[in-house]
DRENROKE-590172 format. One line per 4 residues: number of its first residue (from 0); their letters; for each residue x, y, z of N, C-alpha, C, CB. Coordinates in steps of 0.1 Angstrom, whole numbers. Glycine has a CB too. Example, Ala and Ser with C-alpha at 12.3 -4.5 7.8 and 13.67 -1.06 7.14 Angstrom:
BEGIN
0> AS> 132,-57,78,123,-45,78,132,-33,78,113,-45,90; 128,-22,71,137,-11,71,129,0,79,141,-6,57
end
This chain:
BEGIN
0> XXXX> 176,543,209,188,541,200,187,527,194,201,543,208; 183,516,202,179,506,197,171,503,184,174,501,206; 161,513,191,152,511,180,159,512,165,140,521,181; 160,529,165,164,532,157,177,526,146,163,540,161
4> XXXX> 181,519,153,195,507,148,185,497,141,205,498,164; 174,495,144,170,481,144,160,486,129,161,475,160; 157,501,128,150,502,118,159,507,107,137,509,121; 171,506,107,182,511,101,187,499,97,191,519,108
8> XXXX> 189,486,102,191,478,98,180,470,91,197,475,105; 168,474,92,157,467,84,161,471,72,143,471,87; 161,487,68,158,491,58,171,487,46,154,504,62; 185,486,55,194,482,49,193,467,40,202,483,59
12> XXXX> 187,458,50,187,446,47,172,447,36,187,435,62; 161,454,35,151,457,24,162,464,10,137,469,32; 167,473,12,176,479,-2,183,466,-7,191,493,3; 191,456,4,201,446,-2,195,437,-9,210,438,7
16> XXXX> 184,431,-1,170,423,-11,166,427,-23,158,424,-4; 163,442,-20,161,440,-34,173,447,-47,145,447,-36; 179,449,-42,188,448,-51,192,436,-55,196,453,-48; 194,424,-49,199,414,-55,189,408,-64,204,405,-46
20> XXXX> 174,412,-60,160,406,-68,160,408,-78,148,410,-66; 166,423,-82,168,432,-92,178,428,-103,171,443,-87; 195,425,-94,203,415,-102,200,403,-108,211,411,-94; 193,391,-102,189,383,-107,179,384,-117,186,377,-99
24> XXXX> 170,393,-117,157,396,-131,166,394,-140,149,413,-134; 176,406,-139,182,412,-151,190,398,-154,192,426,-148; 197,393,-149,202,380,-153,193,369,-160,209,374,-142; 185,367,-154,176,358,-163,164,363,-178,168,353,-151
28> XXXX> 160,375,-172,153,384,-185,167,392,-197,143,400,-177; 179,389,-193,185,391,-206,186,385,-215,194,394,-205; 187,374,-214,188,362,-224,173,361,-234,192,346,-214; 162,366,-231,149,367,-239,149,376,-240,137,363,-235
32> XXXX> 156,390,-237,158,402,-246,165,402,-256,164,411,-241; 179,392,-253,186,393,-268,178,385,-275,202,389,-270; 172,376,-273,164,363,-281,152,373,-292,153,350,-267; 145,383,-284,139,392,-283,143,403,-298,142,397,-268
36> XXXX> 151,406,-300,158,419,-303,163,414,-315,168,426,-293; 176,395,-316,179,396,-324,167,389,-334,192,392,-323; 155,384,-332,146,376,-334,138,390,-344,138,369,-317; 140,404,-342,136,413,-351,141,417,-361,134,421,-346
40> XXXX> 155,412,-364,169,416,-374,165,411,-384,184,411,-371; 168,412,-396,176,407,-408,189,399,-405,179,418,-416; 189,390,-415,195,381,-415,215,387,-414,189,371,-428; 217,398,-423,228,405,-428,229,412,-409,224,416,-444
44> XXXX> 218,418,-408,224,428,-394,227,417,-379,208,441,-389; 224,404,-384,229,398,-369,246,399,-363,224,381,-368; 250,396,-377,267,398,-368,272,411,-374,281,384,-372; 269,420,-379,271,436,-380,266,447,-372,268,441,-391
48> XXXX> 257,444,-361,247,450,-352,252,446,-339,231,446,-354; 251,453,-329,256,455,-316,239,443,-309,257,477,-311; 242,435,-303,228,421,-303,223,429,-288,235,396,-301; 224,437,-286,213,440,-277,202,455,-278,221,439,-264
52> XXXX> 207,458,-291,206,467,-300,200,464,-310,215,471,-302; 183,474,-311,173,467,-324,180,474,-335,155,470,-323; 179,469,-348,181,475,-359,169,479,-367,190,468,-366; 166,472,-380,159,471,-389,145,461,-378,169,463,-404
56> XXXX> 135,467,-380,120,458,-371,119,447,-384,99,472,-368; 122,437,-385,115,426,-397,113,414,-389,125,421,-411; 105,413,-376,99,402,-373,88,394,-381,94,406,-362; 77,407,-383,68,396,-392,72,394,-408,52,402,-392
60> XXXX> 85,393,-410,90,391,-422,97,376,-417,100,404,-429; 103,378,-407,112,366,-400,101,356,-400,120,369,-383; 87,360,-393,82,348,-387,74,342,-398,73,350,-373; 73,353,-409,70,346,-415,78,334,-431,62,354,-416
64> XXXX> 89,339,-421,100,329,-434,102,318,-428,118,335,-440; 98,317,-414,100,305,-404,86,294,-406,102,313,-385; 76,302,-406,60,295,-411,64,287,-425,46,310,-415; 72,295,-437,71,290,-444,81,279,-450,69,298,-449
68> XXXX> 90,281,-448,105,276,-450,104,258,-446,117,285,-436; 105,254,-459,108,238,-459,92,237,-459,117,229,-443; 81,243,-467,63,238,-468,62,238,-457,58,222,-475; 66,248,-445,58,248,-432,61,239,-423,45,247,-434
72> XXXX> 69,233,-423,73,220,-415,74,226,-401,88,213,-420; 83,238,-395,79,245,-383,70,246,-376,79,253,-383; 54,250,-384,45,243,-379,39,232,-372,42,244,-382; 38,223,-379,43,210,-378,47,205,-366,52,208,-385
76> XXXX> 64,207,-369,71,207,-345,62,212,-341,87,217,-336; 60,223,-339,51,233,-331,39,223,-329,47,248,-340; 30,217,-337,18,210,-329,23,200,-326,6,207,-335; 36,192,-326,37,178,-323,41,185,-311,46,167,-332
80> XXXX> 48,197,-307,54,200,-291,39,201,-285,65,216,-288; 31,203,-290,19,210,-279,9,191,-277,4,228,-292; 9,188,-287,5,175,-288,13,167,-273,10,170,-303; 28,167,-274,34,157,-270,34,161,-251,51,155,-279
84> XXXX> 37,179,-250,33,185,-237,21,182,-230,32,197,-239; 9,190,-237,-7,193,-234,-9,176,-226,-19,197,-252; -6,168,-241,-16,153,-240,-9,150,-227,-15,137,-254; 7,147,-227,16,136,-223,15,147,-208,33,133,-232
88> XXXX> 12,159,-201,14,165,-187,-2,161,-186,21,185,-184; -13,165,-192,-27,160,-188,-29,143,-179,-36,159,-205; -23,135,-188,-24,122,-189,-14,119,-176,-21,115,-204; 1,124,-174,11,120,-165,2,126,-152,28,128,-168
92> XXXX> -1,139,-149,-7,140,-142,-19,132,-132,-8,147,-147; -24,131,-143,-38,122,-139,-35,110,-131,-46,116,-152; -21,105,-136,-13,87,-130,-6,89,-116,2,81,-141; -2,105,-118,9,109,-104,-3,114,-97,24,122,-105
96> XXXX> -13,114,-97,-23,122,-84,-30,107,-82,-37,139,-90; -32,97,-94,-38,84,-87,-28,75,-80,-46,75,-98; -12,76,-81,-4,69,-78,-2,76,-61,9,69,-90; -4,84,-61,4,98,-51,-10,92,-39,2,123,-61
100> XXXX> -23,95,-40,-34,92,-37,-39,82,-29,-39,91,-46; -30,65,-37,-28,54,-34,-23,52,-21,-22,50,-42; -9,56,-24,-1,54,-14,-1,63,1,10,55,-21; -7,74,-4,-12,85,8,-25,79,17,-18,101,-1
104> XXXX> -34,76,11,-46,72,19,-48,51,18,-62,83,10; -40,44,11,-39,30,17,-30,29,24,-38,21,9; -31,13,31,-23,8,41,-20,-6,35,-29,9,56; -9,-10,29,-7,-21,25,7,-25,26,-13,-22,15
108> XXXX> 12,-37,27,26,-42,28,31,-34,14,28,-62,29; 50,-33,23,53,-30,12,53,-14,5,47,-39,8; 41,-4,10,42,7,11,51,15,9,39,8,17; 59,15,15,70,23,25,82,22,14,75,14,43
112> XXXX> 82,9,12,93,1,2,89,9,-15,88,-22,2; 78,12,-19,73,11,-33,79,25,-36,55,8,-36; 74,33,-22,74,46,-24,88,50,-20,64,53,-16; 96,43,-17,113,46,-16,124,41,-30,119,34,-2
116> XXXX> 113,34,-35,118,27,-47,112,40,-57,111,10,-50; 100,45,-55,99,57,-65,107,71,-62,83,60,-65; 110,67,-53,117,80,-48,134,76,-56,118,82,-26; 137,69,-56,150,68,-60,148,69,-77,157,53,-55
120> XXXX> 141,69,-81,137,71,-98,138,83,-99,123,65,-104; 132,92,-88,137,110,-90,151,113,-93,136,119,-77; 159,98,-88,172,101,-88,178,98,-104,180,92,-77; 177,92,-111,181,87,-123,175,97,-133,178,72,-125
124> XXXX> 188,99,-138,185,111,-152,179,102,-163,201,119,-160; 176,110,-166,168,106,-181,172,99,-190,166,116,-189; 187,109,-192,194,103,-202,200,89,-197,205,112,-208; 199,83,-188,206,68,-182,194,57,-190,207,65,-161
128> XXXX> 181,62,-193,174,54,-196,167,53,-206,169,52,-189; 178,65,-219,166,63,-228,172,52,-238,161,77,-236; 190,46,-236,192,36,-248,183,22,-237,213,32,-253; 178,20,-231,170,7,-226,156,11,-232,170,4,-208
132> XXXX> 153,22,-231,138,28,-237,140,23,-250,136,47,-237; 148,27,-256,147,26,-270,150,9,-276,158,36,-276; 157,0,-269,157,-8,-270,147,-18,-269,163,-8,-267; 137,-17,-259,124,-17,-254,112,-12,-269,125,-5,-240
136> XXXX> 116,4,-269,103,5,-284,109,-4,-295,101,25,-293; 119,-8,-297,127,-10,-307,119,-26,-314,143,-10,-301; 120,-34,-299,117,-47,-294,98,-47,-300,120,-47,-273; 94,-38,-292,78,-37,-297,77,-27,-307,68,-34,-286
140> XXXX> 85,-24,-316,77,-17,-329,72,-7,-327,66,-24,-334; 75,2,-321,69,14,-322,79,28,-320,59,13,-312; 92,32,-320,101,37,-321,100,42,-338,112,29,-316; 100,58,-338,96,64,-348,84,67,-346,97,59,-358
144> XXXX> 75,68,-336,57,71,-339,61,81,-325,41,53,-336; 46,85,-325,39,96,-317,41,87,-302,20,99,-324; 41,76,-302,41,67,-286,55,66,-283,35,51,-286; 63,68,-287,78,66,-284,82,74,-276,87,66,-294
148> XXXX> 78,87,-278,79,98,-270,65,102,-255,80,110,-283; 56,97,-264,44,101,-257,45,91,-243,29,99,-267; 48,77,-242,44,71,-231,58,71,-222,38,56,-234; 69,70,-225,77,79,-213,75,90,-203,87,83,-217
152> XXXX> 63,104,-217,65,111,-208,53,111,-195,66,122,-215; 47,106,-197,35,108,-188,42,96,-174,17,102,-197; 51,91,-173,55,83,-160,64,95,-157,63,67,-162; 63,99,-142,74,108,-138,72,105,-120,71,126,-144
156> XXXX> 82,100,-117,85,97,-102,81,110,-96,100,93,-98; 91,119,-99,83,131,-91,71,136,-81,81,136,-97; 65,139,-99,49,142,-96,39,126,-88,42,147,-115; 45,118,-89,37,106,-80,43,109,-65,39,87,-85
160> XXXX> 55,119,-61,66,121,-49,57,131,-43,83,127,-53; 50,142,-54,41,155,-48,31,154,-43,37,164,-56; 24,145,-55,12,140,-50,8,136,-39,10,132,-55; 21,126,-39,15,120,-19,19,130,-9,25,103,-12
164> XXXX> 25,138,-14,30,153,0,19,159,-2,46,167,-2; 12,161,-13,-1,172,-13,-13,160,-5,-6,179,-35; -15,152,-13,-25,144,-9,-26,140,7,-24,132,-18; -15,140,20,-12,140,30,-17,154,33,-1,136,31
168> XXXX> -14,168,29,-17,178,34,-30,182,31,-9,185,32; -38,181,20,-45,188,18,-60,179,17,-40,195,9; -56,164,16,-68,155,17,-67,150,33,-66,141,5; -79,157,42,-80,147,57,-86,132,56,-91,155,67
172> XXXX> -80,125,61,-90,112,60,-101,112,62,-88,104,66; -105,119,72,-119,118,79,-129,117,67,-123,132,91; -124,128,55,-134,132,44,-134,117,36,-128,147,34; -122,115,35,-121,101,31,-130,92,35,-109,96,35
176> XXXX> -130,85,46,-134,79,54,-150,78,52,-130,85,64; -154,93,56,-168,98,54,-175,94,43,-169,110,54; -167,94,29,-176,90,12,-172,78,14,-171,96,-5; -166,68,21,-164,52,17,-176,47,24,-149,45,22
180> XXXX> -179,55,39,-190,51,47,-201,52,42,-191,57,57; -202,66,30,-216,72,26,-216,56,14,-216,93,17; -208,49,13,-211,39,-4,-204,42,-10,-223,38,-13; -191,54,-10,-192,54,-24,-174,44,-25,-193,74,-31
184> XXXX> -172,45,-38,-164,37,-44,-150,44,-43,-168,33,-58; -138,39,-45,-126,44,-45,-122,53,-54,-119,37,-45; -124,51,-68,-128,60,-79,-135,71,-78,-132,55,-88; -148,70,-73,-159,79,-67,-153,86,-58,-170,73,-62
188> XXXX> -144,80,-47,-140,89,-38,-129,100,-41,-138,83,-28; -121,93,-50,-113,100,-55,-117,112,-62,-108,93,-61; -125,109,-73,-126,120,-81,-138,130,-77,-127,114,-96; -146,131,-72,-157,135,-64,-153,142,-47,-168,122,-63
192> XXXX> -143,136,-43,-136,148,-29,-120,149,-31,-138,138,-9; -114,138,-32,-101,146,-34,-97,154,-44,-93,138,-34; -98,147,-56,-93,155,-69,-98,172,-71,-98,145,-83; -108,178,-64,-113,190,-63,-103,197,-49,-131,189,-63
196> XXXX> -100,190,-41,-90,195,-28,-74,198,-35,-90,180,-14; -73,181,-44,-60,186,-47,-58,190,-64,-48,175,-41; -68,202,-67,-64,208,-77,-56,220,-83,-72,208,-79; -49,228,-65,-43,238,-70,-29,225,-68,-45,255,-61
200> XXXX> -27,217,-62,-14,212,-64,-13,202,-76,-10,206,-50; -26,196,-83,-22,188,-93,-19,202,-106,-35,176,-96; -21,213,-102,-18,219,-112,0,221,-114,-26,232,-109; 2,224,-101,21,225,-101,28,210,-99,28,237,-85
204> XXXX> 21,200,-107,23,189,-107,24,193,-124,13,179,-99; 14,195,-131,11,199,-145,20,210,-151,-4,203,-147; 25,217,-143,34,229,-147,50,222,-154,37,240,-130; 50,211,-136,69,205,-139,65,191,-152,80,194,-116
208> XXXX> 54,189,-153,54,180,-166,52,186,-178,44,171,-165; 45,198,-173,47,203,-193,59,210,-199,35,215,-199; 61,218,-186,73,221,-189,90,211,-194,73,228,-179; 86,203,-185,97,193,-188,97,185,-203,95,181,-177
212> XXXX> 83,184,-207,83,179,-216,84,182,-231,75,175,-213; 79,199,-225,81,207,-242,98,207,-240,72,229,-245; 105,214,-232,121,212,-235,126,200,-235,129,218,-226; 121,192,-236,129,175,-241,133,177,-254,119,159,-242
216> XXXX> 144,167,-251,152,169,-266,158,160,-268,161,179,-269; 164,151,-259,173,139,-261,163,133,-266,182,133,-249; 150,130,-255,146,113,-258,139,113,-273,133,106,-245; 135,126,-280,130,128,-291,140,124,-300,125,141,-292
220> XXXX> 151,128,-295,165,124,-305,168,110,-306,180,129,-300; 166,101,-296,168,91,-299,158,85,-306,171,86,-291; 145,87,-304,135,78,-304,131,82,-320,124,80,-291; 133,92,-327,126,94,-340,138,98,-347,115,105,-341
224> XXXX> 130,94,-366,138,100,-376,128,104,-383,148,92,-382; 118,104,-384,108,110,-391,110,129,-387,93,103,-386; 110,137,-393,109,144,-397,98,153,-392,108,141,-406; 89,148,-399,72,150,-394,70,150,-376,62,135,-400
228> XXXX> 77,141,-372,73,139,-361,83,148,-351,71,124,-359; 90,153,-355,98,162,-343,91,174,-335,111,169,-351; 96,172,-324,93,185,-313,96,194,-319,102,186,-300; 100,208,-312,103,220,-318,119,223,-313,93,231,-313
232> XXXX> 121,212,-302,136,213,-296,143,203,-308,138,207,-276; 138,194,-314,149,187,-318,146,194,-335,148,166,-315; 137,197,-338,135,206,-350,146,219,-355,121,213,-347; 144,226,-343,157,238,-341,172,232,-340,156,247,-326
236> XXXX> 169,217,-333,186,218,-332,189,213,-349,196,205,-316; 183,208,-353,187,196,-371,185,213,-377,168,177,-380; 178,220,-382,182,234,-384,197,240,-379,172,241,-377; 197,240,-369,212,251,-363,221,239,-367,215,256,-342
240> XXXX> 222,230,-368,230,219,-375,239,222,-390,218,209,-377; 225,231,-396,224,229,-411,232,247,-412,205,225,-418; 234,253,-405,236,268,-407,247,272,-412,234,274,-396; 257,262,-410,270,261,-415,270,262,-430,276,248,-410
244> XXXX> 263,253,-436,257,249,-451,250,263,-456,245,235,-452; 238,263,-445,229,276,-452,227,288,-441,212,271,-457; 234,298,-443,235,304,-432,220,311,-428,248,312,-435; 213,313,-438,201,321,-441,191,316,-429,194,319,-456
248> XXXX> 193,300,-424,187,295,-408,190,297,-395,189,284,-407; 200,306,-400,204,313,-383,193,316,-377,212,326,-381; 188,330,-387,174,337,-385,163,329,-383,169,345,-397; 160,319,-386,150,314,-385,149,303,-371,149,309,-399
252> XXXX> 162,298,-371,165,290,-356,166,303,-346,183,279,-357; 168,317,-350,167,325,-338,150,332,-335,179,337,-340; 142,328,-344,128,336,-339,120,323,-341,123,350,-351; 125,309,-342,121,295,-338,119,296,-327,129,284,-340
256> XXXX> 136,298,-318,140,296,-302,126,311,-298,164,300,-297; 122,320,-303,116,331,-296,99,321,-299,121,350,-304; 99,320,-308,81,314,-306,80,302,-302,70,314,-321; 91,294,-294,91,282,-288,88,288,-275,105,273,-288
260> XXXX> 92,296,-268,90,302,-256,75,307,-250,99,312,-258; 69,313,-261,53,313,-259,44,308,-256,47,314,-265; 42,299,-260,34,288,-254,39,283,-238,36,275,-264; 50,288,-237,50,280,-220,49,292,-213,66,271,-213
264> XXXX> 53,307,-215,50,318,-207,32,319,-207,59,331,-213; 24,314,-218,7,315,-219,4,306,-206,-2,308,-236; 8,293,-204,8,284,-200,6,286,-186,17,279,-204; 20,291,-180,25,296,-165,8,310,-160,47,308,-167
268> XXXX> 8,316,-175,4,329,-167,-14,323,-170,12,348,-174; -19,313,-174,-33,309,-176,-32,298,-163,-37,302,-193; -24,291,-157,-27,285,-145,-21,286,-136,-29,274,-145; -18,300,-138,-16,306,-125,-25,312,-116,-8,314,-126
272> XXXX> -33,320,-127,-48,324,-122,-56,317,-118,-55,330,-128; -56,301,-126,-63,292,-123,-59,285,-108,-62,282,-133; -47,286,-106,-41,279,-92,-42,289,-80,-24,276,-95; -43,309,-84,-49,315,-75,-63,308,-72,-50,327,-78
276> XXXX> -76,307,-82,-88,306,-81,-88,292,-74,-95,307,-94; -83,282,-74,-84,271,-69,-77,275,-52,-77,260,-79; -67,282,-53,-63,285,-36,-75,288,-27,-51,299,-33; -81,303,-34,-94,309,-28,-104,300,-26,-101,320,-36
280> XXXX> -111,290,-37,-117,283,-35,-117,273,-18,-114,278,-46; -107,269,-22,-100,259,-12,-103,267,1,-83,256,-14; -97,279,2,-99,285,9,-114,292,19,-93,290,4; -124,291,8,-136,293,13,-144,284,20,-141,295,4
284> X> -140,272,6,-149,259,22,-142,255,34,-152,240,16
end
């Protein structure tokens, strides 16, 4: 009787699971359905059409009034977002696995202290520090360029916070130890034993920086007025700005917001396979 209670309540508690798994999809995949659906409309059928409900298919009419509209300038955000992501999570990365690295396998005064002090920078939002940022580019001349945005993003407390949790778990000293004994150099040892150990975790180090970085929007707001140089978040919002005036940019700020989204779902699902292949790896030696 036990048993049977016990596999009765399994199965209960398996239906409640996934039902709620099921609740939650649906809550989060609705919002890129309607994005989805009204992103296929005409401009006339968005507020006469039921929005979860396709009408008229004119996507590649949309995407392509979005390519063209203003000499292509859409484009444009679009490579400055991939520019400001790709470069600025490559490069942040690279600083939070040598910062992370540091502090994991040295022993030096003060340690304990640096890395409590980086930890408290997880704590401070963004927005507390971009009028000192900007006052700062302002000071050196460079507010309005490609660096205004680009060298904030590659500093992130975080990923130097992961680093040293991954670099503790997945780098043994002994290996350490072993290439300093064989001659080799700290750089050498770094990039030649650890950085191949901790490559499925500098990847989800690379995930919370690109991602973070293509949806920035404030510090782009503060830091530029050029035009040219906007993300695709502060591109869409100066568009939805203007819709009031021209309403014909609704459409175009709604299948903007849908081909802003692509590039980070290619993103997730290209190193993710990469971050399986690197687990197995890992796993083999």
């Amino acid at each position: 009787m036990s048993t049977q209670t016990a596999i009765r309540e399994s199965r209960v508690s398996r239906t409640a699971a996934t039902a709620l798994m099921l609740v939650l999809a649906v809550y989060f995949l609705l919002p890129i359905y309607f994005l989805l659906v009204a992103a296929t409309k005409p401009q006339g059928d968005l507020a006469s059409t039921f929005g979860l409900a396709f009408s008229h298919f004119d996507l590649a009419e949309n995407l392509g009034t979005l390519f063209t509209r203003s000499d292509g300038v859409f484009g444009r955000w679009a490579l400055n977002s991939v520019i400001y992501a790709v470069l600025g999570a490559a490069v942040g990365t690279l600083i939070s696995a040598l910062c992370g690295y540091a502090l994991a396998t040295f022993t030096f005064r003060g340690r304990e202290f640096l890395f409590n002090v980086i930890l408290g920078g997880v704590l401070v939002p963004t927005t507390a520090l971009a009028l000192p940022l900007f006052l700062l580019f302002s000071a050196t001349g460079i507010v309005n360029t490609y660096l205004a945005v680009f060298l904030p993003s590659i500093v992130s407390p975080f990923g130097v916070y992961l680093a040293r949790i991954f670099t503790v778990a997945a780098v043994p000293r002994e290996i350490v130890e072993s290439a300093r004994l064989d001659g080799a150099g700290e750089f050498r040892t770094f990039f030649s034993v650890a950085f191949k150990l901790l490559t499925p975790s500098l990847v989800t180090i690379f995930l919370f920086q690109f991602v973070g970085i293509w949806n920035n929007f404030f510090l782009p707001m503060v830091m530029l007025q050029k035009e040219s140089l906007f993300p695709i978040t502060l591109g869409l919002y100066e568009w939805n700005g203007q819709t009031a005036r021209v309403s014909l940019l609704q459409e175009s700020v709604i299948t903007g917001a849908l081909v802003s989204i692509v590039p980070v779902i290619i993103v997730f699902v290209l190193l993710q396979r990469f971050w399986r292949t690197g687990l197995a790896s890992g796993a083999l030696k």
